[in-house]
NUZARO-525606 format. One record per atom (N, C-alpha, C, O, CB): y, x, z; residue in one letter. Coordinates in steps of 0.001 Angstrom, whole numbers, padded with zeros to 6 digits, always signed. Glycine has a CB too. Layout:
<recs>
YXZa ...
</recs>
This chain:
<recs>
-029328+177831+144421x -028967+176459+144688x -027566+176150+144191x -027168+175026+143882x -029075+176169+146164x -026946+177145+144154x -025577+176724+143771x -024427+176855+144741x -024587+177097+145937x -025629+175384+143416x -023031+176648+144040x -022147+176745+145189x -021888+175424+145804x -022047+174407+145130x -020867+177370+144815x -021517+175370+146983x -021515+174359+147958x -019781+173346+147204x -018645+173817+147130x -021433+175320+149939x -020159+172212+146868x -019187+171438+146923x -018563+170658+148167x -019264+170468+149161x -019509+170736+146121x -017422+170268+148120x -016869+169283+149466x -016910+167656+148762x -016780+167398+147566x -014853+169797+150065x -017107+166768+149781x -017834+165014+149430x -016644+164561+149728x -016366+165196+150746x -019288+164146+150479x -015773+163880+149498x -014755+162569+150103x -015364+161406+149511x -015905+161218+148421x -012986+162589+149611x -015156+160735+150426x -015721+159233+149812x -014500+158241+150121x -014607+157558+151139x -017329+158581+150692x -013515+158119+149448x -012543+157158+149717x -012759+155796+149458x -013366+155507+148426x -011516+157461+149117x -012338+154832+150272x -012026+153744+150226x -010638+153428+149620x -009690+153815+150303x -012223+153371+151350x -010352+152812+148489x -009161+152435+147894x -009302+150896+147096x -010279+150323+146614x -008767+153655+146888x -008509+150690+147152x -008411+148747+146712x -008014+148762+145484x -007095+149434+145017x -007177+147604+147576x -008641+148085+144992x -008803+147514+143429x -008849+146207+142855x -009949+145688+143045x -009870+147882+142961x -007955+145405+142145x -008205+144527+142038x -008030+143219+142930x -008103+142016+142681x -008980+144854+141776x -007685+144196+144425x -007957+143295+145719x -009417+143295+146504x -009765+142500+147376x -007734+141806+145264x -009974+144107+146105x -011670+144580+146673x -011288+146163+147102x -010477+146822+146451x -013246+144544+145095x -011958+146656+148240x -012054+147896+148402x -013474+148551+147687x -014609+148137+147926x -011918+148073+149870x -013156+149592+146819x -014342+150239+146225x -014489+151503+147371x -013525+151800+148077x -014066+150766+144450x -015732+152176+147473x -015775+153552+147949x -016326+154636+146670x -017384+154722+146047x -016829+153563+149325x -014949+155440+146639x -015107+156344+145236x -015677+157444+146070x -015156+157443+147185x -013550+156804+144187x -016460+158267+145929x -017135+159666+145646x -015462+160850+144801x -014952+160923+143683x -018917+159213+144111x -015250+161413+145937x -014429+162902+145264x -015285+163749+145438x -016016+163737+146428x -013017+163543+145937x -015349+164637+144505x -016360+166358+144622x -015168+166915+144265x -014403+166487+143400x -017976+166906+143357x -014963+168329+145271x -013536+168927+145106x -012429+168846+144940x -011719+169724+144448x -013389+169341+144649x -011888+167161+145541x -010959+166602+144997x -010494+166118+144189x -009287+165935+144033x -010574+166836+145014x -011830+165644+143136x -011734+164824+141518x -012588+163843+141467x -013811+163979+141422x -012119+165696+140164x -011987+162816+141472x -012792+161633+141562x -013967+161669+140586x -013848+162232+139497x -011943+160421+141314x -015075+161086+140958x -016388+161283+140407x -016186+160165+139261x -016764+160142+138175x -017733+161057+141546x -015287+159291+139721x -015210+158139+138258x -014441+158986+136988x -014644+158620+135830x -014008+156427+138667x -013585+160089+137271x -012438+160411+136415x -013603+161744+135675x -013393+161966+134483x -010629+160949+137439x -014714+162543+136322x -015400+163446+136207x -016276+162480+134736x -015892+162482+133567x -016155+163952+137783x -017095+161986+135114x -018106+161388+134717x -017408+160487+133182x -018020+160368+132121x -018732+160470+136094x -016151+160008+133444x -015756+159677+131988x -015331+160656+131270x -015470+160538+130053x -014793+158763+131856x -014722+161843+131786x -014739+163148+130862x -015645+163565+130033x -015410+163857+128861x -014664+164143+131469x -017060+163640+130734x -017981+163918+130320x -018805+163325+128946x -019322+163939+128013x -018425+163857+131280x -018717+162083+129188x -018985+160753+128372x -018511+160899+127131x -019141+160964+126075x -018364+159499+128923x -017042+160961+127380x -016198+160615+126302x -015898+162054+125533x -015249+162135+124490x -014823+159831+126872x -016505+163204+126257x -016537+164602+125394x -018043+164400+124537x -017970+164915+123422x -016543+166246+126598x -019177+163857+124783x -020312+163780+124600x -020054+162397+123279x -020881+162210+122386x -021184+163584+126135x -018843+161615+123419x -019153+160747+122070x -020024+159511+122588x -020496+158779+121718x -020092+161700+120805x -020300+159188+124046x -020630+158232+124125x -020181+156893+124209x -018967+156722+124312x -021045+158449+124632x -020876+155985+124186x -019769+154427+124251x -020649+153612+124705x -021812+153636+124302x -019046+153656+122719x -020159+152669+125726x -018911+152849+126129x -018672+153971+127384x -019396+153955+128379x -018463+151489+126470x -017728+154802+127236x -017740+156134+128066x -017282+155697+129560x -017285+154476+129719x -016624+157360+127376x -017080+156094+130139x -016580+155927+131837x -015947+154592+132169x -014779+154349+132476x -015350+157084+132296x -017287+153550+131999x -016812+152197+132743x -017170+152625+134089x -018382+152756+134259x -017596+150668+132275x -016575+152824+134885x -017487+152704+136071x -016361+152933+136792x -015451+153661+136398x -018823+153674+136311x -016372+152263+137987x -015498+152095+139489x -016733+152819+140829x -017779+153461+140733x -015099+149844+139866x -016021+152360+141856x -016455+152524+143472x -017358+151613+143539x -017468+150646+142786x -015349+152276+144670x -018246+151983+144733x -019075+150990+144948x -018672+149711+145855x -018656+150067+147034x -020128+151606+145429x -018406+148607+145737x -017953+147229+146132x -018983+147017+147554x -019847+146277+147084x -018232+145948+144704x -019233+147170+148501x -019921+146807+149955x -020065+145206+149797x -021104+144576+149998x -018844+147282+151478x -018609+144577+149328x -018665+143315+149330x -019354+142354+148468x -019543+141150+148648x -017690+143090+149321x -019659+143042+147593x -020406+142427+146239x -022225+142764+146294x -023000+142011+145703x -019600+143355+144643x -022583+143646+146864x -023956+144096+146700x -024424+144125+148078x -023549+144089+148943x -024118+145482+145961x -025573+144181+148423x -025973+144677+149579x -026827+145728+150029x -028028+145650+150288x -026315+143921+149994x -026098+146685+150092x -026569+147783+149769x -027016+148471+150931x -027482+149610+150958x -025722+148438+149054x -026803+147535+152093x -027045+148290+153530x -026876+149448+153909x -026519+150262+153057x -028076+148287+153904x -027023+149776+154932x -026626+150880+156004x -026201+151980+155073x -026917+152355+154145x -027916+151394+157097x -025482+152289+155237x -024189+153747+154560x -025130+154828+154301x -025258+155417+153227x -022738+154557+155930x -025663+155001+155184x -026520+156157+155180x -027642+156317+154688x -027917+157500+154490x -026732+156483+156119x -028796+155221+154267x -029232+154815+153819x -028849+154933+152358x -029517+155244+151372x -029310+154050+154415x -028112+154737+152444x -027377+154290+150441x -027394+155783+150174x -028391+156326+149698x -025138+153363+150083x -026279+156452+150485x -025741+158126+150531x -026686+159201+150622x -026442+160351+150255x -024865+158442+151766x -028413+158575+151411x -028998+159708+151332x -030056+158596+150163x -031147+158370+150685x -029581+160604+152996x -029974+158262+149465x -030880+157492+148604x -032292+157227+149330x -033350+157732+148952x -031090+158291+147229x -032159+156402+150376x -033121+155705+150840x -032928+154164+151171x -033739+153507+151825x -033491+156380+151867x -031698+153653+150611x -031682+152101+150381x -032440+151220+149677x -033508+151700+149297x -030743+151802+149938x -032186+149801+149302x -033104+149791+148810x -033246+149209+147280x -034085+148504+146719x -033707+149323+149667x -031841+149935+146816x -031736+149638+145375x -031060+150682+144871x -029930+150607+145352x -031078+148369+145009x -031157+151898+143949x -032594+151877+143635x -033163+152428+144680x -032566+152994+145597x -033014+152547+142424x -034321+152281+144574x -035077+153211+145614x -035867+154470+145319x -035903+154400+144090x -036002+152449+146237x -036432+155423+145593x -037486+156104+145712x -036425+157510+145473x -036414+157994+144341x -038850+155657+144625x -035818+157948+146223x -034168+158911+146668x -033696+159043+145777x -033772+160205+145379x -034020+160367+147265x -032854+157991+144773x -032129+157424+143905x -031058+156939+144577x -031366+156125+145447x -032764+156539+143196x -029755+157198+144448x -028428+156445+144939x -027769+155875+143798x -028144+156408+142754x -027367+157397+145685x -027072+155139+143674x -026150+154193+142787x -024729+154848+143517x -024368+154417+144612x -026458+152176+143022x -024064+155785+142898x -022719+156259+143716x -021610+156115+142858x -020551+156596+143261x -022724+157807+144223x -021628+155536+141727x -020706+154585+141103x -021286+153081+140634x -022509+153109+140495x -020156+155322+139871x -020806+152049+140417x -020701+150757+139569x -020051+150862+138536x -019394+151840+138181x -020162+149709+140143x -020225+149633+137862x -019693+149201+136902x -018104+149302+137184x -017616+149847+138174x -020265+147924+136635x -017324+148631+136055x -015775+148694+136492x -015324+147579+136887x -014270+147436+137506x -014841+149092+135503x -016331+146420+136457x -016494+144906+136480x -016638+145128+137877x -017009+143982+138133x -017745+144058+135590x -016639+145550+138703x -017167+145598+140228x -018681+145372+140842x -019162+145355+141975x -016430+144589+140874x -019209+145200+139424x -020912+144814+139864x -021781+145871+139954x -022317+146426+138995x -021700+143890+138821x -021868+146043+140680x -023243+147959+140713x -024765+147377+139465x -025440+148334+139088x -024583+148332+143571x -025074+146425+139089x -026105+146665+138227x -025872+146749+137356x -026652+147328+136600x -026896+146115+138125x -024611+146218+136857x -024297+145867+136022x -023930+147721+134843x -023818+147854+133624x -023175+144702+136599x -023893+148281+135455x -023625+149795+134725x -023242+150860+135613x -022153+151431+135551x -022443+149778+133660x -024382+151186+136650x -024340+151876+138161x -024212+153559+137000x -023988+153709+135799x -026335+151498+139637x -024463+154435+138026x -024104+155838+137914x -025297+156070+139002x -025153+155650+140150x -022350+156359+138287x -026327+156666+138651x -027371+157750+139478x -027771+159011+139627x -027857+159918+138799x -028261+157581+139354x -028026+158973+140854x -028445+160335+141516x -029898+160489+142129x -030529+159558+142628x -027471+160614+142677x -030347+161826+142016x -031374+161596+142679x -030638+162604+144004x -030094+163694+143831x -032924+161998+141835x -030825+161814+145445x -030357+162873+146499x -031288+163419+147065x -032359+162814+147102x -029574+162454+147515x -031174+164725+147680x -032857+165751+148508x -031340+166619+149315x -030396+167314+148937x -034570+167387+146782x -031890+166016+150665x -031304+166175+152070x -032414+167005+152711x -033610+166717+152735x -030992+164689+152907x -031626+168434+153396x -032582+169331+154176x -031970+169393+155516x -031377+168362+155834x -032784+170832+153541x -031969+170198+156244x -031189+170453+157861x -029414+170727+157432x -028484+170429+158180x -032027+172317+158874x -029248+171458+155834x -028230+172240+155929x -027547+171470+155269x -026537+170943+155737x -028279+173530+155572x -028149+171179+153566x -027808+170649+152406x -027872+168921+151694x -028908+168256+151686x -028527+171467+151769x -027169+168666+151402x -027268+167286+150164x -027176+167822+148769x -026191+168386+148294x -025867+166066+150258x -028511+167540+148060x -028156+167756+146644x -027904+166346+145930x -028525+165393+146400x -029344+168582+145901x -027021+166108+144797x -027231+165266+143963x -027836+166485+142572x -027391+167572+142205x -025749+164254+143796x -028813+165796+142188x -029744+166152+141025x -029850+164852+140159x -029599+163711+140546x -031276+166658+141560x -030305+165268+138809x -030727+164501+137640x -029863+163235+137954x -030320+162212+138463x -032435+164239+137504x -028321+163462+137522x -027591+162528+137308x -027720+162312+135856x -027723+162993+134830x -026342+162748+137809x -027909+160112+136475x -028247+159287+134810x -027707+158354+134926x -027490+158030+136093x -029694+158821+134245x -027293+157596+134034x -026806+156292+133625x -028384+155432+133182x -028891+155315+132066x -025544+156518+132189x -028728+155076+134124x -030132+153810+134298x -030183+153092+132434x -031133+153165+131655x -029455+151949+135956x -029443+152744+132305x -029468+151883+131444x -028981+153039+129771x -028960+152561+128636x -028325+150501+132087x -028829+153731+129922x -029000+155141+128520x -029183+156010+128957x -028259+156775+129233x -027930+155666+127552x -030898+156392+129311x -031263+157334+129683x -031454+158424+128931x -031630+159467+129561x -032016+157078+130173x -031472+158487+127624x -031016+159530+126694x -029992+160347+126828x -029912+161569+126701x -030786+159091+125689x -029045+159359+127160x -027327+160300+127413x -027419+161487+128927x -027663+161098+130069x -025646+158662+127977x -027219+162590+128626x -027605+164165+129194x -026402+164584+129822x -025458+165095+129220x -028038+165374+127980x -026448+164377+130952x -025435+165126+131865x -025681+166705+132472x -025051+167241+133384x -025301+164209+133094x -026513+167125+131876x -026847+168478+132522x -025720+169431+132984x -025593+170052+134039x -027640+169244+131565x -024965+169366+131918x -023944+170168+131818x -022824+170159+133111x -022038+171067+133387x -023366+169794+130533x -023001+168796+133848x -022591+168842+135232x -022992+169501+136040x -022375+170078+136936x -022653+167995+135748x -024163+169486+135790x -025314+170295+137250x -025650+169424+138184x -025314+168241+138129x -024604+171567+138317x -026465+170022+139289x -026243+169303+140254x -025464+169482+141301x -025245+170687+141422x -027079+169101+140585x -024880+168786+142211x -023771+168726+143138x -024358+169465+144898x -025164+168808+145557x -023284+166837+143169x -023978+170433+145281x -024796+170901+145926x -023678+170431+147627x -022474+170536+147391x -025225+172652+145291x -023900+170126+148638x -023032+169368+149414x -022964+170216+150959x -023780+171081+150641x -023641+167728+149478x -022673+170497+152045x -022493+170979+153279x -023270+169638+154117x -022678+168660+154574x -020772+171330+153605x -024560+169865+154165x -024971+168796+155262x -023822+167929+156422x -023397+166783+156275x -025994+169669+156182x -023537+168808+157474x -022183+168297+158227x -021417+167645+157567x -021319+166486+157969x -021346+169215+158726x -020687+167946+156522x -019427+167672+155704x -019942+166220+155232x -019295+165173+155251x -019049+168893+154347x -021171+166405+154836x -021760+164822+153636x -022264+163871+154982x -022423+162651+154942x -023729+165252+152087x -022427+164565+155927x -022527+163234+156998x -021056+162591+157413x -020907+161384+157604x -023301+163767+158561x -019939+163611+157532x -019000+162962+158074x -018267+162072+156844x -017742+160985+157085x -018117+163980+158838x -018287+162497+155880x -018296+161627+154753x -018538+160121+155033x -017842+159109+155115x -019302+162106+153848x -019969+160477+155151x -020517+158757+154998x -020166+157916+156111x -020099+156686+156115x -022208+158560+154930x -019880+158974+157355x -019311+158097+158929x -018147+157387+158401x -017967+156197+158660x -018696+159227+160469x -017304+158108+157629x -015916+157471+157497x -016151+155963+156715x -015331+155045+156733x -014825+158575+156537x -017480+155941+156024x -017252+154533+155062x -018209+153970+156025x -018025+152795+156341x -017710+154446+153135x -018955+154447+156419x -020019+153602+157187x -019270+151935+157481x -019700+151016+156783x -020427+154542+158867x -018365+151685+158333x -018216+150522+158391x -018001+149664+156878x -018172+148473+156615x -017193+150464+159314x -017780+150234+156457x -017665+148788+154821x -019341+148668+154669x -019657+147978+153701x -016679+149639+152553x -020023+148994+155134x -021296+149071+154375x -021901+148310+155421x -023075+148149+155086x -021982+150570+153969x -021613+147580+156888x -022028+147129+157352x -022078+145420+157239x -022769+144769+158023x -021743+147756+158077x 
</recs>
């Protein structure tokens, strides 16, 4: 399965909007994911911000975080947006699979160039406990 990563999900203001960014090990998942991009030659490489609560409705925190909201749906999460602040507009996906112990993020894609291959990330393997208290901390923006 892999080695166990640690989740922060910060809330930080942008623009004058609070986004909630995704850290894995203390590297923001926006700063990860344009590395990647922009080593791979893609364009446009790492548009993507936090997810905006205020702009989408993405309901219940937990819901969203374990990809059972209801965009996308079928255990698909949107755990970045666009940079524009709009999540359809150029989201970041995951597929999440939650057990008693674990959160995986698997088959991370960019919806809209599904050609472009992130394998080389892996998937993100999470501390059940740890990825719940995570999502407690944002839970209120998501309400």
């Amino acid at each position: 399965m892999g080695a166990t990563h640690a989740l922060e999900l910060r809330a930080i203001t942008v623009d004058g909007l609070v986004e909630v960014v995704p850290y894995v090990d203390g590297r923001s998942l926006v700063d990860v994911v344009r590395r990647h991009e922009q080593a791979c030659g893609y364009s446009p490489a790492g548009a993507y911000g936090g997810l905006v609560p205020e702009f989408f409705r993405y309901g219940d925190a937990a819901h969203q975080w374990y990809g059972r909201g209801r965009t996308p749906a079928g255990g698909h999460a949107w755990v970045l947006a666009c940079d524009c602040h709009e999540a359809g507009c150029w989201p970041f996906e995951v597929t999440v699979a939650a057990d008693a112990t674990t959160v995986v993020w698997r088959d991370l894609t960019q919806p809209f160039r599904p050609e472009w291959d992130y394998s080389a990330l892996g998937a993100f393997t999470f501390d059940r406990a740890q990825y719940d208290d995570a999502v407690r901390q944002v839970a209120h923006l998501f309400d």
